[in-house]
C-alpha positions in Angstrom: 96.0 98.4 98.0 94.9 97.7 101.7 96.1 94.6 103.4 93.4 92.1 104.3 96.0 90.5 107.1 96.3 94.6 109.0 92.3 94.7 107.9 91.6 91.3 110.0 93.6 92.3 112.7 91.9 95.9 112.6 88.5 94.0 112.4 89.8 91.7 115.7 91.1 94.0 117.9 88.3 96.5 117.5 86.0 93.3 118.5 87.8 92.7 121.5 87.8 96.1 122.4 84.1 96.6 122.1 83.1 93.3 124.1 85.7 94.3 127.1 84.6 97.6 127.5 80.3 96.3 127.0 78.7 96.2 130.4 77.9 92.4 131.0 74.0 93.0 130.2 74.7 94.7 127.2 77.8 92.3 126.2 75.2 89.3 126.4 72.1 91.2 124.7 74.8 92.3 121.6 76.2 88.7 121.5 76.8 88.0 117.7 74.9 85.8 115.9 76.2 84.3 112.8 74.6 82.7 109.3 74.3 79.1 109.3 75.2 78.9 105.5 77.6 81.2 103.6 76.9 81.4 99.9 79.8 82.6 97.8 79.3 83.4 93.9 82.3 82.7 91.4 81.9 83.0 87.4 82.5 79.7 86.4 81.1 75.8 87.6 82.9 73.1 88.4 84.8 71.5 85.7 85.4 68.0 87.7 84.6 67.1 91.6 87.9 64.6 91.1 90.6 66.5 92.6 93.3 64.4 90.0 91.1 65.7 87.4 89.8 69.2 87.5 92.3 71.7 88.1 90.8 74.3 86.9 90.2 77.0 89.7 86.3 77.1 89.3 86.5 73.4 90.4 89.4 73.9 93.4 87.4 76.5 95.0 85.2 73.6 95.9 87.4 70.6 96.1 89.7 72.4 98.4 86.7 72.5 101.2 86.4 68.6 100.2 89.9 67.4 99.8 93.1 67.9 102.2 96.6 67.1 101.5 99.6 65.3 102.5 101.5 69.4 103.0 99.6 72.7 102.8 100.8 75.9 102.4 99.7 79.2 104.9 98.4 81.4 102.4 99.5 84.6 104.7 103.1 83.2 105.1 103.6 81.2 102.2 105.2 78.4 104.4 105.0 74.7 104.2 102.9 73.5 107.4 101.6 69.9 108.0 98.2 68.7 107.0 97.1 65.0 106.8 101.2 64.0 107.2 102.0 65.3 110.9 105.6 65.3 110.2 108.3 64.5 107.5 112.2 64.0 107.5 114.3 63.9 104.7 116.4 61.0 104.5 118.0 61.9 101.5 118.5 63.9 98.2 115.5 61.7 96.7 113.8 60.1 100.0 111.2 61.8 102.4 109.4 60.0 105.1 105.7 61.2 105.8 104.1 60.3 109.1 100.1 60.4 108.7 97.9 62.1 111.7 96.2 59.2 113.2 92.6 59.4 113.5 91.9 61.1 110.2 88.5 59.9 109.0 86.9 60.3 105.4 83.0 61.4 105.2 81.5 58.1 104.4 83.7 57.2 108.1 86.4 55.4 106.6 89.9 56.2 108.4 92.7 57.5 106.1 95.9 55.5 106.0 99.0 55.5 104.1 97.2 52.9 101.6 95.2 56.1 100.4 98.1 57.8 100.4 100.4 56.0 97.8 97.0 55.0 96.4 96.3 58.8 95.6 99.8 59.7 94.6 99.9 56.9 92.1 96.9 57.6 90.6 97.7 61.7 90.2 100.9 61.0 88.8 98.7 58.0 85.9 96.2 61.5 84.8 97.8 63.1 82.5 95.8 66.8 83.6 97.8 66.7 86.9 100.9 64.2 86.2 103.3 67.3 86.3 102.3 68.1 89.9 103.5 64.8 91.0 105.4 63.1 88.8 109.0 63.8 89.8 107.7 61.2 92.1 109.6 57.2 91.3 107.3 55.2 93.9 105.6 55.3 96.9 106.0 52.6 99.3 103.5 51.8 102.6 105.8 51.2 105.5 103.3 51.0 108.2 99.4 52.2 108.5 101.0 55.5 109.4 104.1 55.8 107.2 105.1 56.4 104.2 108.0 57.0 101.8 108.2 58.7 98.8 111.5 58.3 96.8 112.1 61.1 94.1 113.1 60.2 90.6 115.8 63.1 90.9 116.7 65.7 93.9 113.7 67.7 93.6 113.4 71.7 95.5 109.9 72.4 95.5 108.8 68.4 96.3 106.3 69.6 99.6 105.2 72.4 97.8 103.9 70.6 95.4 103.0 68.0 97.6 100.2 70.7 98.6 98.6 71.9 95.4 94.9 70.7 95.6 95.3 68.3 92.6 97.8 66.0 94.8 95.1 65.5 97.1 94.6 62.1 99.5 91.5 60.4 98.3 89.3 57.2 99.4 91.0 54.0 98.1 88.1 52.0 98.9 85.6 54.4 97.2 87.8 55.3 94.5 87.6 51.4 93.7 84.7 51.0 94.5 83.1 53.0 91.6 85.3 55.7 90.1 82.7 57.0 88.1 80.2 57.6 90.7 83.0 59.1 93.1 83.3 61.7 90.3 79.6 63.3 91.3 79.7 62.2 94.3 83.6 63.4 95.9 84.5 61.4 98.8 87.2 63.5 100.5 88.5 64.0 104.2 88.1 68.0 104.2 86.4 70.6 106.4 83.2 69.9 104.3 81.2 67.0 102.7 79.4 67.1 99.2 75.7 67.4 99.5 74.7 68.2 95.8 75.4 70.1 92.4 72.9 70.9 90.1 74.9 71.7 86.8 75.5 75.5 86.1 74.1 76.8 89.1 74.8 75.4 92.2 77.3 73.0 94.5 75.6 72.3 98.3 78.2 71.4 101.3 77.9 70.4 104.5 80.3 71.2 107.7 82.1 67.7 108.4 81.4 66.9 112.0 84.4 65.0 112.3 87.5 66.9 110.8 90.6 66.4 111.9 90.9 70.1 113.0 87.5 70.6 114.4 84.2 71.3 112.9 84.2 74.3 110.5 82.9 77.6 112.0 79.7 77.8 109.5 77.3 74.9 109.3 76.3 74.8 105.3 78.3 76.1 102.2 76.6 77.2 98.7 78.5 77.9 95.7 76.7 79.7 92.7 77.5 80.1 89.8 77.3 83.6 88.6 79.4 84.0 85.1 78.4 88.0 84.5 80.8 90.4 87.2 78.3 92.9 87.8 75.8 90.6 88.6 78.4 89.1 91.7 78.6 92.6 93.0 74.9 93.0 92.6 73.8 89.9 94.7 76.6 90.4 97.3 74.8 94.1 97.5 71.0 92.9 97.9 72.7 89.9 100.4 71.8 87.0 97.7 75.4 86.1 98.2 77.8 86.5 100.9 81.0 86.5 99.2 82.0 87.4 95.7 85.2 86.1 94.0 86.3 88.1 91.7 84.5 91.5 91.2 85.3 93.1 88.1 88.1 95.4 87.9 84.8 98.2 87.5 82.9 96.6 90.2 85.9 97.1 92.6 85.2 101.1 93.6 81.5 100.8 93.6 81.8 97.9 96.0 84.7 100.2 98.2 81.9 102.5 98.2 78.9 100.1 100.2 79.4 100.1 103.4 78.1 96.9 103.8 80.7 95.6 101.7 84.2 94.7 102.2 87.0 94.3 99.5 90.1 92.4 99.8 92.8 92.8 97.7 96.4 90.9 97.5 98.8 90.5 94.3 98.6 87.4 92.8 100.5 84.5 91.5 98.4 84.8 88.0 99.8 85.8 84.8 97.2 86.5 82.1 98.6 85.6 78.5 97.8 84.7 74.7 99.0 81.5 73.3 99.8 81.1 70.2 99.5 77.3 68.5 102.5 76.4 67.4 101.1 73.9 65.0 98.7 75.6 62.8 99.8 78.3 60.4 101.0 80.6 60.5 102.3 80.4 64.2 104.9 77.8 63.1 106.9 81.4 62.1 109.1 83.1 65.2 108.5 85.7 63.4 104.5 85.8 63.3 105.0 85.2 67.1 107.2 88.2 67.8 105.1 90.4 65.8 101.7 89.2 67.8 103.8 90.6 71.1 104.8 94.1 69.4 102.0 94.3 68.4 100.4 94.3 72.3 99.9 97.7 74.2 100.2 96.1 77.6 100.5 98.8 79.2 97.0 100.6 77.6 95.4 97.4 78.7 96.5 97.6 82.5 96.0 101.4 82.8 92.0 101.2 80.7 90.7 97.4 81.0 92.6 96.3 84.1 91.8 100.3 85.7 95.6 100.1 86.7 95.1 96.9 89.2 98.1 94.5 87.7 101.3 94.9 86.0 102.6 94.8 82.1 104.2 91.0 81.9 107.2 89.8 80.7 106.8 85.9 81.5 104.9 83.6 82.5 105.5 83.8 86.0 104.9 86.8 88.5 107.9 88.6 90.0 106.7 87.0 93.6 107.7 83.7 92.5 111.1 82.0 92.8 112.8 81.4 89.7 111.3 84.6 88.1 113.6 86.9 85.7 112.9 90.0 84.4 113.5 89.6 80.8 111.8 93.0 79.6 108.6 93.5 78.8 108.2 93.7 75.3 107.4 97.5 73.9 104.6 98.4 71.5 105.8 98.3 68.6 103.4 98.4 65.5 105.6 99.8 63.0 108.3 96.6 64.1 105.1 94.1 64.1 104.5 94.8 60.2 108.5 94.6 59.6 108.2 91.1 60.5 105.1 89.9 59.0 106.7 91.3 55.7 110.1 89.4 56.3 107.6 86.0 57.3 105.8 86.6 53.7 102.4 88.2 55.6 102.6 91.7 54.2 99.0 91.8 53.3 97.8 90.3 57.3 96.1 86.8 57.7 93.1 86.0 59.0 93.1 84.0 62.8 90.7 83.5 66.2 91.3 84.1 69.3 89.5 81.8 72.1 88.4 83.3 75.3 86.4 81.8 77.9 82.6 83.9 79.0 84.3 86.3 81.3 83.7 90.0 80.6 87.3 91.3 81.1 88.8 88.8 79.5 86.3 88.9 76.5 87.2 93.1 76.6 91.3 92.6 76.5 90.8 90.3 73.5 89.1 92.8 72.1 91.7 95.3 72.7 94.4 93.1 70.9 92.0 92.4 68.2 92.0 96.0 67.5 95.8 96.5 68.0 96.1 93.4 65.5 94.1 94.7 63.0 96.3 97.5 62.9 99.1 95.6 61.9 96.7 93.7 59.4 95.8 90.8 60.6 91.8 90.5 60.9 91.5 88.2 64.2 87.9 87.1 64.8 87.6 86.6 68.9 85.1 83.8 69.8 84.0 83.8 73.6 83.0 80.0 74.6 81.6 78.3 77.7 84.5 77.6 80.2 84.8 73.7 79.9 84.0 74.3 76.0 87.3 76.5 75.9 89.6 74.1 78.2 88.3 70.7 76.3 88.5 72.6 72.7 91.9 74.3 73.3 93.4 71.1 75.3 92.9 68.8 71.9 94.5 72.1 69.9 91.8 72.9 67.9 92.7 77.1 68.4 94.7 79.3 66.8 95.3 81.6 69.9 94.1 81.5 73.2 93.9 83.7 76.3 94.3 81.8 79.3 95.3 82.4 82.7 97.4 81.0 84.8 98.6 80.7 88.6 101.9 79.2 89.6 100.5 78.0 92.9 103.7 76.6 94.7 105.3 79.9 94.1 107.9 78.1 92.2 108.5 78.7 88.7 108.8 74.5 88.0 104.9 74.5 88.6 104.5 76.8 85.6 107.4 76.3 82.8 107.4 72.4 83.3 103.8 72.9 82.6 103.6 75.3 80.1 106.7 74.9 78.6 107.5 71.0 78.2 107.4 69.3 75.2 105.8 66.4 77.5 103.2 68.6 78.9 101.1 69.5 75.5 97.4 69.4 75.8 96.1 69.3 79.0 98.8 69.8 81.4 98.7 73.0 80.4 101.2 73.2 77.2 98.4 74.9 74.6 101.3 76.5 72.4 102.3 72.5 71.6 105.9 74.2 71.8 108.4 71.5 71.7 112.1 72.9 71.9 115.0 70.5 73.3 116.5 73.8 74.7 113.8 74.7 76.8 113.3 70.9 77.5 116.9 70.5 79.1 116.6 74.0 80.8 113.3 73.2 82.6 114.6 69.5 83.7 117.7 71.6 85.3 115.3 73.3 87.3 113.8 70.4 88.5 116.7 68.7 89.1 119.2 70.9 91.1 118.4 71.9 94.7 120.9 74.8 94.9 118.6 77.7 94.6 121.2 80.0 93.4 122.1 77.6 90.3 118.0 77.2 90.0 118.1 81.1 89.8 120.7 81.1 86.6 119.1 78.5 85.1 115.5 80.0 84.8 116.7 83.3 83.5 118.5 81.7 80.6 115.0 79.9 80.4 113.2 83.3 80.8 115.7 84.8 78.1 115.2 81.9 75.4 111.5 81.7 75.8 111.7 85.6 74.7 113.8 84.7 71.8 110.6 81.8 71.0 107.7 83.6 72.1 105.1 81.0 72.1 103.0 82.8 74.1 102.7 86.4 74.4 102.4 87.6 78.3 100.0 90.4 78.5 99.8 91.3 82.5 99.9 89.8 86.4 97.0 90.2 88.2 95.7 91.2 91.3 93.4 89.0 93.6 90.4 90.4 95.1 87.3 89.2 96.8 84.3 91.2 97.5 82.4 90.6 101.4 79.6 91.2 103.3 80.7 93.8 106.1 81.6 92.1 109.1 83.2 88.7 107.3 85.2 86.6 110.1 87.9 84.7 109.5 88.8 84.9 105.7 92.0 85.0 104.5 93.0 85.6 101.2 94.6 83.1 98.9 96.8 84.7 96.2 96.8 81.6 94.4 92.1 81.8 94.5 92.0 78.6 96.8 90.3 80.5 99.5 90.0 77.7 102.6 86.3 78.8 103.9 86.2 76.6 107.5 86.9 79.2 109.8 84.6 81.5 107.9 81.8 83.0 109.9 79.1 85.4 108.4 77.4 87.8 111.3 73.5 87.9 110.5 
């Protein structure tokens, strides 16, 4: 896997190189020239322009150019760095002061003050879809135009990491207010870019913001198209109809290694890709059904065909890169143990189920994998592919049987995920799909959140890691890698691992 950081720096020096050794003549007649608008092609639209409301990744990738946050977090290092708040103390285990960058203006001109602040905090931690980002938050109180406070409900570790996930961003009070519905097509934010325009299913139009707090972006106009088939991304970033590709297909990838006038970059991820099973509906109620879905999983026969070896067989929900993860075993194929268990759960002869995928075409092909190593077992499981915001509206109000979904623990702490996932508070659209409501995993998931020691955090989540085995709501299937296919010659792109590529210092040569 190449690095895209030593890539970069390859790409930089050999740039500086060339322009000090150019004769002046020459230096001036080769002067680079660069697009004016980078288009960039992902598989899915947005699901919401309100950053407290769609936190789906098709939707970041564009609310991240509009929106900033009170923290961010450098996607090279992984460390917490200021964004709108300058600088922060801690005045105690529960109280953190936050000291907002004067001058800050939102696109329609107004300035940003800690009024938008608590105003946006508040009203993240009142939607339901985000609360679990914010909510170990008790109040936030305006001490000046420049100050706030946030007190904690409870000692909290990962507070300014979440503090700079995209769906905590700082929003307009005044527009907000204004007319909540309209800000909802029309996002106010104080980003690197204003919204221009979307028209449904094909396109989202932004603008550099002239007056951002770090400067003006490096590339005037930004397009994102919608483009749900894999091949067809690699296609258009060949002919030059796009500029940037988000995730090629794990096919796509050596063809694309192969065009020289293509780049790929490549990173591990903070994405786990898994089945979850309903808890609910029949007969998923049984442990028993559940443990015999995961024998029943070649993981590794999905990595090595599907994935073409790029990820790893899971064994939780979270990757190994995160803090808090545990390695509880990934779980062996076991067909033969699968059929034991729907015999002692009174399933002998199989059952009939669905499993829900969204319209991506490696996604659709691993549920088709585990349909086939279901129906080996006996269980005739019918996979229905659905329109992204279909899948996430349908599955959020528990209307599936199973699900595959993916997810992305992007603070890099494992709170982000198995408070999510895995609270009995959570269910629905917060991200709990497998309804799973267990007062063990409850009280081991508030520990977590609760105790700052990271070593006691540590012991915690692997008895968390080891009883969510023992439930197997959902049934891990692999981590991902990240990748992003680019127009030879890209400047200035670094890779998220969490997908939130920042595209402001993003230049494009012609």
């Amino acid at each position: 896997m190449k690095s895209f950081s030593k890539a970069l720096l390859v790409i930089a020096l050999g740039a500086a190189l060339t322009a000090a050794l150019a004769p002046c003549g020459a230096a001036k007649a080769a002067e680079k020239t660069y697009k004016d608008t980078i288009v960039w092609g992902q598989g899915a639209d947005v699901t919401s322009f309100d950053p407290h409301q769609g936190k789906e990744t098709p939707a970041v990738t564009v609310t991240c150019q509009i929106f900033d946050t009170l923290t961010a977090v450098d996607p090279a290092t992984g460390e917490v760095r200021p964004q709108i708040a300058e600088s922060w103390e801690q005045l105690d285990d529960t109280t953190y002061v936050f000291h907002i960058r004067k001058g800050i203006k939102f696109h329609n001109g107004g300035e940003l003050t800690a009024a938008d602040v608590k105003f946006s905090l508040d009203r993240a931690i009142a939607f339901a879809s985000v609360s679990y980002i914010v909510d170990f938050i008790k109040e936030v109180n305006v001490k000046d135009d420049f100050t706030v406070e946030v007190v904690l409900r409870a000692p909290y570790a990962p507070a300014l990491r979440n503090l700079a996930v995209p769906f905590a961003a700082i929003v307009c009070k005044e527009v907000v207010e204004k007319d909540e519905e309209g800000f909802k097509l029309h996002p106010v934010g104080s980003g690197p870019y204003k919204f221009v325009e979307w028209k449904p299913g094909d396109t989202v139009k932004l603008d550099a913001f002239d007056d951002y707090m770090d400067g003006r972006p490096a590339t005037p106009h930004l397009v994102m198209k919608v483009v749900p088939e894999t091949s067809q991304r690699l296609i258009a970033l060949e002919t030059g109809d796009l500029d940037i590709s988000y995730d090629l297909g794990v096919n796509d990838v050596k063809r694309a290694r192969d065009n020289e006038d293509v780049v790929v970059l490549e990173a591990p991820s903070l994405s786990c890709w898994y089945i979850s099973m309903n808890m609910n509906r029949k007969p998923f109620d049984d442990p028993r059904v559940r443990e015999a879905v995961n024998y029943a999983i070649d993981r590794q026969l999905i990595v090595d065909t599907i994935m073409s070896g790029n990820g790893q067989a899971a064994d939780a929900i979270i990757a190994p890169s995160v803090f808090g993860y545990y390695p509880s075993g990934v779980y062996g194929y076991d067909p033969e143990k699968a059929r034991e268990l729907l015999k002692e759960a009174g399933y002998e002869n199989g059952f009939k189920t669905t499993l829900w995928v969204n319209d991506n075409q490696s996604r659709i092909e691993i549920c088709q994998a585990v349909q086939a190593m279901l129906l080996d077992i006996g269980v005739d499981c019918s996979v229905e592919v659905m329109e992204f915001g279909s899948f996430i509206q349908k599955t959020t109000a528990g209307e599936h049987d199973m699900g595959f979904f993916g997810w992305t623990t992007s603070t890099r702490d494992a709170d982000y995920t198995y408070y999510s996932l895995e609270h009995s508070s959570k269910q629905g659209a917060s991200g709990n799909r497998s309804f799973v409501h267990d007062p063990g995993v409850d009280k081991l998931v508030e520990g977590g959140r609760t105790i700052s020691d990271p070593e006691q955090r540590k012991a915690i989540y692997k008895d968390l890691a080891l009883l969510l085995k023992k439930i197997n709501n959902n049934a891990p299937i692999y981590y991902s890698t990240i990748n992003v296919g680019a127009r030879k010659g890209v400047e200035g792109f670094v890779i998220d691992p969490v997908g939130y590529h920042e595209l402001g210092a993003v230049r494009i040569p012609r």
